[in-house]
Z-matrix of the N, CA and C atoms (Angstrom, degrees):
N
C 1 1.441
C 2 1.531 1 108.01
N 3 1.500 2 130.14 1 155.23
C 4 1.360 3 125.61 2 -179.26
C 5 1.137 4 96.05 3 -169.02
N 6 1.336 5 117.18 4 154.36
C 7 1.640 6 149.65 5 179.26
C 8 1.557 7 84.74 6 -44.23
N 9 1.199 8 93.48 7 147.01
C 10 1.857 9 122.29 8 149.93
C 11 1.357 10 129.76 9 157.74
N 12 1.524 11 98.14 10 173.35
C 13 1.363 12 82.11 11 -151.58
C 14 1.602 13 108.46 12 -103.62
N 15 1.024 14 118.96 13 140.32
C 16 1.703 15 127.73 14 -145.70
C 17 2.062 16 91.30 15 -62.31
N 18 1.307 17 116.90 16 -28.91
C 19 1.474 18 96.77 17 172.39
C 20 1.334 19 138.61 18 -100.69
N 21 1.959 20 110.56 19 26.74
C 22 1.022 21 108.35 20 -167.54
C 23 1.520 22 95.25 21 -164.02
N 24 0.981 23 119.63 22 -8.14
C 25 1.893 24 114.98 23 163.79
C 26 1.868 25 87.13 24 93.75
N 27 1.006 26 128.55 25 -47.75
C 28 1.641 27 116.75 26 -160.71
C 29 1.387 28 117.55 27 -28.81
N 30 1.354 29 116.64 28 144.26
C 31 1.425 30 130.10 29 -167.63
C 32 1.241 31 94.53 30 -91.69
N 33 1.430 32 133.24 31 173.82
C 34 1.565 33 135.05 32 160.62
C 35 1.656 34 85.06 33 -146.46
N 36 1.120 35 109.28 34 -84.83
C 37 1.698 36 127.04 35 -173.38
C 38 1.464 37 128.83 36 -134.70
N 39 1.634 38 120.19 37 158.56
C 40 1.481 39 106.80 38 -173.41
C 41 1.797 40 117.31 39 -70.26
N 42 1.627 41 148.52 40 127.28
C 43 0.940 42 119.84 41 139.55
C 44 1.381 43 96.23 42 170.58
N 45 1.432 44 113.33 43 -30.64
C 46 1.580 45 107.64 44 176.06
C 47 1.271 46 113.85 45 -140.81
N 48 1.277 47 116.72 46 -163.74
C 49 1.508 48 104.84 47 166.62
C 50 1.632 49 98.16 48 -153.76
N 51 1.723 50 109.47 49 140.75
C 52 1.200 51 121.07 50 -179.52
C 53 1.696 52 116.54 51 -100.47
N 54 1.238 53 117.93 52 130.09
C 55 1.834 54 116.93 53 -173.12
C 56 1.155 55 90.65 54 -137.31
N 57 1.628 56 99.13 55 157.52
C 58 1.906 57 125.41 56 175.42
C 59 1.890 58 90.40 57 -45.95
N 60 1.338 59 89.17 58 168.60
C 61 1.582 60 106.92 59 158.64
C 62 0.942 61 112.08 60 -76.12
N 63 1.797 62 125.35 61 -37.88
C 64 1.571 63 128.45 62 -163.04
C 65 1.378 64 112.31 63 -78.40
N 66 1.113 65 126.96 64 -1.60
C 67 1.479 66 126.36 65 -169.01
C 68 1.635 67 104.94 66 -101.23
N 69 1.377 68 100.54 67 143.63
C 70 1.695 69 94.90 68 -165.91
C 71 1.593 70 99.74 69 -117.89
N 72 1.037 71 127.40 70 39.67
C 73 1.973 72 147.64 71 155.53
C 74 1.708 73 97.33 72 -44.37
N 75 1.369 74 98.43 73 120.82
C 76 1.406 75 114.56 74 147.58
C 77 0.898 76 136.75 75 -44.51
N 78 1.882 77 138.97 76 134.81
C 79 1.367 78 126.50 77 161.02
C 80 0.976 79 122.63 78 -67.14
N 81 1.629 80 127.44 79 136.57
C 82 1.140 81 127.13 80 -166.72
C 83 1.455 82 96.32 81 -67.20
N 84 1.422 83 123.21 82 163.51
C 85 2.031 84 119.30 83 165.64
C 86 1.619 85 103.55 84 -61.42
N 87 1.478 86 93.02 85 143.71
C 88 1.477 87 90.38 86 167.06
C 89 1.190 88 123.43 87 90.65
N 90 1.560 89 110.32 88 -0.28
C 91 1.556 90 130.73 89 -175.96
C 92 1.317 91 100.73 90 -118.97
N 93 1.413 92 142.04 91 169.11
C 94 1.062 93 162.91 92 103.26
C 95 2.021 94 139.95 93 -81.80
N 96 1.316 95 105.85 94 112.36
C 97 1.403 96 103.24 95 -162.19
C 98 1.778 97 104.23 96 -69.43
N 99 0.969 98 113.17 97 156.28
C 100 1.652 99 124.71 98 179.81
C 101 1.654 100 93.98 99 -147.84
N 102 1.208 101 96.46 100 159.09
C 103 1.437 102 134.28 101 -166.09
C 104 1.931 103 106.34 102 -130.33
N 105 1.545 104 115.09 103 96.82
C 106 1.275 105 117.20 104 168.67
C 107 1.579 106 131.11 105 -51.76
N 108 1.204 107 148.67 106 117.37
C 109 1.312 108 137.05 107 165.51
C 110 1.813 109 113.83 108 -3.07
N 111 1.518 110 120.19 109 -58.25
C 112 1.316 111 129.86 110 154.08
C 113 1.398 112 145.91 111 -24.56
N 114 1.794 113 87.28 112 -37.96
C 115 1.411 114 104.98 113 -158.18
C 116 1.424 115 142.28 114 117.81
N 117 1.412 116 105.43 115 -37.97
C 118 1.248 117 132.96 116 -176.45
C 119 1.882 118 107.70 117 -50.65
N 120 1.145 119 133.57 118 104.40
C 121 1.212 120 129.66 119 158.46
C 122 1.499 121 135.65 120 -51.77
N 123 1.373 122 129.44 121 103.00
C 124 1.409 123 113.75 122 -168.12
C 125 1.773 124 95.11 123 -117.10
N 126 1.034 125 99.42 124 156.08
C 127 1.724 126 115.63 125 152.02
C 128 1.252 127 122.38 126 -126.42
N 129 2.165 128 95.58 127 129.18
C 130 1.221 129 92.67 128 -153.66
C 131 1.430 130 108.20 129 -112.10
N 132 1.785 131 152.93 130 174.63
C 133 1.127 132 100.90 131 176.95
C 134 1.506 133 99.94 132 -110.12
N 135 1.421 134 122.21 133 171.68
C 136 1.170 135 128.57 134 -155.38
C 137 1.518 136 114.05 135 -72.90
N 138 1.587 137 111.67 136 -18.10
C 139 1.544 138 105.14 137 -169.83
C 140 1.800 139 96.87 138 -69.67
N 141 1.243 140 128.79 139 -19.24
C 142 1.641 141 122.75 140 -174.45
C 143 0.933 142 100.35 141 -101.44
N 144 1.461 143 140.34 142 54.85
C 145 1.201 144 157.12 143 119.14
C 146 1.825 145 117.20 144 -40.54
N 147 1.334 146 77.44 145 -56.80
C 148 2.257 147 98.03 146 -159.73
C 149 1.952 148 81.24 147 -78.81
N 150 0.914 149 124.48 148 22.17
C 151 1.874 150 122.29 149 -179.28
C 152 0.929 151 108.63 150 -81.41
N 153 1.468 152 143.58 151 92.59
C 154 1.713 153 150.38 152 -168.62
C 155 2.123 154 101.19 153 -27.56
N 156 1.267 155 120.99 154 -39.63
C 157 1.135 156 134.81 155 -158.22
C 158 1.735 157 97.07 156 -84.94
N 159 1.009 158 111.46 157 -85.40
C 160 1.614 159 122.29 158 173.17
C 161 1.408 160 95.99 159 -31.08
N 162 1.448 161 125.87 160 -80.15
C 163 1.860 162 118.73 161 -168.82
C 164 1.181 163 109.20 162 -38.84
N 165 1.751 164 123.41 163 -19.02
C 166 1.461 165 108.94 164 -177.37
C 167 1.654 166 112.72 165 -99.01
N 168 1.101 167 100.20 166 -19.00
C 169 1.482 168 100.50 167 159.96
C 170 2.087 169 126.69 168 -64.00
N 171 1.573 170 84.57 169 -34.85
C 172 1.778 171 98.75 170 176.68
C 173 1.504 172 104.57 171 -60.71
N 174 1.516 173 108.15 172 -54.39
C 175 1.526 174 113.38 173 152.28
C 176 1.770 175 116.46 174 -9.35
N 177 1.156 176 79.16 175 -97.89
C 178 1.521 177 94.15 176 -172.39
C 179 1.225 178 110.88 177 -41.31
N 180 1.209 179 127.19 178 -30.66
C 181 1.443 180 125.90 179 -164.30
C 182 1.580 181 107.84 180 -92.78
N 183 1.423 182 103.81 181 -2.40
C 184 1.342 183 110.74 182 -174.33
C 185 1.646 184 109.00 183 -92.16
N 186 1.489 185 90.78 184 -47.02
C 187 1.779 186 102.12 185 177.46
C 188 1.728 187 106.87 186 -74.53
N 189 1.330 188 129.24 187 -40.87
C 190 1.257 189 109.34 188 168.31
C 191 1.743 190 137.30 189 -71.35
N 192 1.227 191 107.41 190 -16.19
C 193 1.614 192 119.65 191 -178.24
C 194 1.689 193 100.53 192 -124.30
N 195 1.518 194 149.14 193 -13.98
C 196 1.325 195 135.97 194 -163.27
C 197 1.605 196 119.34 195 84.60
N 198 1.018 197 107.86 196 169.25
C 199 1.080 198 115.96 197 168.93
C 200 1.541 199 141.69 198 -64.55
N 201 1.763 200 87.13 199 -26.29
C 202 1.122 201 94.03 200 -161.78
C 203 1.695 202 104.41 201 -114.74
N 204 0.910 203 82.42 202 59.55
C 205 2.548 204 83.46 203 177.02
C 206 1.448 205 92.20 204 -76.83
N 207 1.349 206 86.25 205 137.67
C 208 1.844 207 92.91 206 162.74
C 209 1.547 208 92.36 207 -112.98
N 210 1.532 209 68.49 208 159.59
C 211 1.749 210 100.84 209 -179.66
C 212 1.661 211 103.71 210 82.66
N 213 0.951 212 130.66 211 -129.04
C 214 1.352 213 140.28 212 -139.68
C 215 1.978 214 94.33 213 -106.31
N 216 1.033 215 109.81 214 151.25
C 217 1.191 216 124.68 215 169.97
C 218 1.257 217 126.16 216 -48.48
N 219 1.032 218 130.53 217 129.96
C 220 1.841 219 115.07 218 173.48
C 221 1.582 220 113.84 219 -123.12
N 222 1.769 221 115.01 220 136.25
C 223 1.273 222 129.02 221 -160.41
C 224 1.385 223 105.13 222 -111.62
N 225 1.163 224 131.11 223 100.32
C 226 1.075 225 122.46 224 171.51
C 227 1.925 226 130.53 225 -69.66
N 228 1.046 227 103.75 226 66.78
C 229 1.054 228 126.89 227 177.56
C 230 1.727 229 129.13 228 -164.73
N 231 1.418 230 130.07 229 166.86
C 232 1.107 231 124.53 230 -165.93
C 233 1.499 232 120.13 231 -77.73
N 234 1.599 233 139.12 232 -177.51
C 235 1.374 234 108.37 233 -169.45
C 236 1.910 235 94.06 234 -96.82
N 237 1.104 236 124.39 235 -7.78
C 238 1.465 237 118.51 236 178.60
C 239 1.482 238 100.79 237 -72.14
N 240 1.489 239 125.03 238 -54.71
C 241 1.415 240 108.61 239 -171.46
C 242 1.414 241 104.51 240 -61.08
N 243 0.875 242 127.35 241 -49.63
C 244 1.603 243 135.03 242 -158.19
C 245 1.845 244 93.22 243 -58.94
N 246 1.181 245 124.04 244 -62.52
C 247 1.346 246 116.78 245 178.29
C 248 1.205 247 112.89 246 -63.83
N 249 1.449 248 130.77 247 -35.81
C 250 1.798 249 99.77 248 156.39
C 251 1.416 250 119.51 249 -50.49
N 252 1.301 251 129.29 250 -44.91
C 253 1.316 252 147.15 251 -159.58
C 254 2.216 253 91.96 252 -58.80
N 255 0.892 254 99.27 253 -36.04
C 256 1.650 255 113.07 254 -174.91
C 257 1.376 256 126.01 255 -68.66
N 258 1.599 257 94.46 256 -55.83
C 259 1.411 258 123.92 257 -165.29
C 260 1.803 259 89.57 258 -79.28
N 261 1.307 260 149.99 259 -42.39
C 262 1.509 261 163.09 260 116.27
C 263 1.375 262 96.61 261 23.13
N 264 1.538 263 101.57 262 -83.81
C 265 1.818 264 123.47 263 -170.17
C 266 1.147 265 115.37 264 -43.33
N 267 1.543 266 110.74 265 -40.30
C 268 1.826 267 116.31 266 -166.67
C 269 1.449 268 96.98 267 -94.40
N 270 1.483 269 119.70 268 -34.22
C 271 1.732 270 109.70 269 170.84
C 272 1.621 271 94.83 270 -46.59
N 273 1.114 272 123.46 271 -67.40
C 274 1.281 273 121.05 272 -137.19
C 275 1.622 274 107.73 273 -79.04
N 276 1.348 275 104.99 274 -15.84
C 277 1.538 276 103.40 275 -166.84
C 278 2.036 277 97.87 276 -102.80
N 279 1.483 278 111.08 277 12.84
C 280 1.539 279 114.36 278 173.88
C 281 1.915 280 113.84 279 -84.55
């Protein structure tokens, strides 16, 4: 799996993938969409959820915005850390 961007196939890295806001693309199953501090849209997939690192980001994202965001997830953090934070999860969970 690897980064890209939903209107042009480009690779960046393995683990999520970042798209415009304006584009109205489905989550693939098995993914969950998040929303970077930035902006950046990723989909992530759900098994790197249980990832000691990511849950602490869900954390955070819980105590700074609530529980209750609608719509899409929000990460309080930038989209470079967060895609190390990713690219980490799927090393570790191979």
């Amino acid at each position: 799996m690897a980064w890209r961007k939903k209107n042009g196939g480009e690779s960046f890295s393995p683990g999520a993938s970042p798209c415009r806001d304006d584009e109205q693309e489905k989550v693939p199953r098995g993914h969950v969409p998040m929303v970077t501090g930035c902006g950046a849209r990723v989909v992530v997939p759900v098994r790197l959820l249980r990832d000691p690192r990511i849950a602490e980001l869900l954390d955070m994202a819980a105590q700074q915005y609530g529980y209750g965001q609608p719509g899409v997830l929000r990460i309080p953090c930038d989209a470079g850390h967060f895609r190390r934070i990713v690219d980490g999860a799927l090393h570790r969970a191979e």
